[in-house]
C-alpha positions in Angstrom: 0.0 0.0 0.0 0.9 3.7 -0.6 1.8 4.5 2.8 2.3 8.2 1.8 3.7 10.5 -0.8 7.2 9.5 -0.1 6.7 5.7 1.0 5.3 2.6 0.3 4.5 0.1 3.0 4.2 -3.7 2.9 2.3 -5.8 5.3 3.0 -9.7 6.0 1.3 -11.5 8.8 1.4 -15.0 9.7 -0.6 -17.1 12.1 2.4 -19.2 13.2 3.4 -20.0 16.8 4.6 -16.4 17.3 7.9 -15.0 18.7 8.5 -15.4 22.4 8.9 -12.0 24.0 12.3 -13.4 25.6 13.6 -13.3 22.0 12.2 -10.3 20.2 15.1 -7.9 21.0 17.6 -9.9 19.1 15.6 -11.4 16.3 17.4 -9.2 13.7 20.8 -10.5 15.2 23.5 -12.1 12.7 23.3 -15.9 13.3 20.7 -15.6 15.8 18.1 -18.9 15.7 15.8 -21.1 17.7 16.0 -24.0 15.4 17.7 -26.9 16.0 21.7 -27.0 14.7 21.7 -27.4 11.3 18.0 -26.3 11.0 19.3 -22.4 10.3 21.6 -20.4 9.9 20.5 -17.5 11.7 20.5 -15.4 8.6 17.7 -14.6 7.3 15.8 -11.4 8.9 19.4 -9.9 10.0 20.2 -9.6 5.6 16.7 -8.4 5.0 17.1 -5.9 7.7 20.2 -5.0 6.2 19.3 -5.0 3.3 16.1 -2.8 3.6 18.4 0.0 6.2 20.7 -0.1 3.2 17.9 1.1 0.9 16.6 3.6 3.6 13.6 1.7 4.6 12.7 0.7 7.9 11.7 -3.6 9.0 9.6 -4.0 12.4 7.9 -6.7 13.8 4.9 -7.4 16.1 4.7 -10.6 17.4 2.8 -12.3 20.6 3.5 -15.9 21.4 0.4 -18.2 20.2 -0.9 -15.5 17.9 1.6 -15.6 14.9 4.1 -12.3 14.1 3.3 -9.4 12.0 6.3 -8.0 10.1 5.9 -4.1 8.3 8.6 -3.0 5.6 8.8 0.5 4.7 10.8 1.6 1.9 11.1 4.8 -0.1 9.7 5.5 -3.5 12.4 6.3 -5.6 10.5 7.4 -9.1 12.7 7.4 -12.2 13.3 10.7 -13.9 
């Protein structure tokens, strides 16, 4: 969705087991996981996050245990000349 004259935003929701409030702060941490060993690498949201700040956008989550995790991306529209 337009989210205003200068951004767009993008909504994902899931209804997954959620993220356990004990775990939330580090989420976006490089080679941070709750699976198993050799289930993850850990990856994942910390490049995405990355990636996003490097385009000037902005990745936060909502989450509460049992209720699934709600993830907004906000980037910048960049319109061509």
């Amino acid at each position: 969705e337009r989210y205003s004259e200068t951004h767009i935003r993008i909504t994902i929701h899931d209804s997954g087991v959620g993220i356990p409030h004990e775990v939330q702060p580090r989420v976006f941490d490089p080679f941070f996981t709750t699976k198993d060993i050799g289930k993850g690498t850990g990856l994942g949201l910390s490049i995405s996050y990355s990636i996003v700040r490097n385009h000037k956008g902005d990745l936060r989550f909502t989450s509460e245990p049992g209720q699934g995790a709600t993830f907004v991306l906000t980037l910048p529209i960049q319109l061509s000349d």
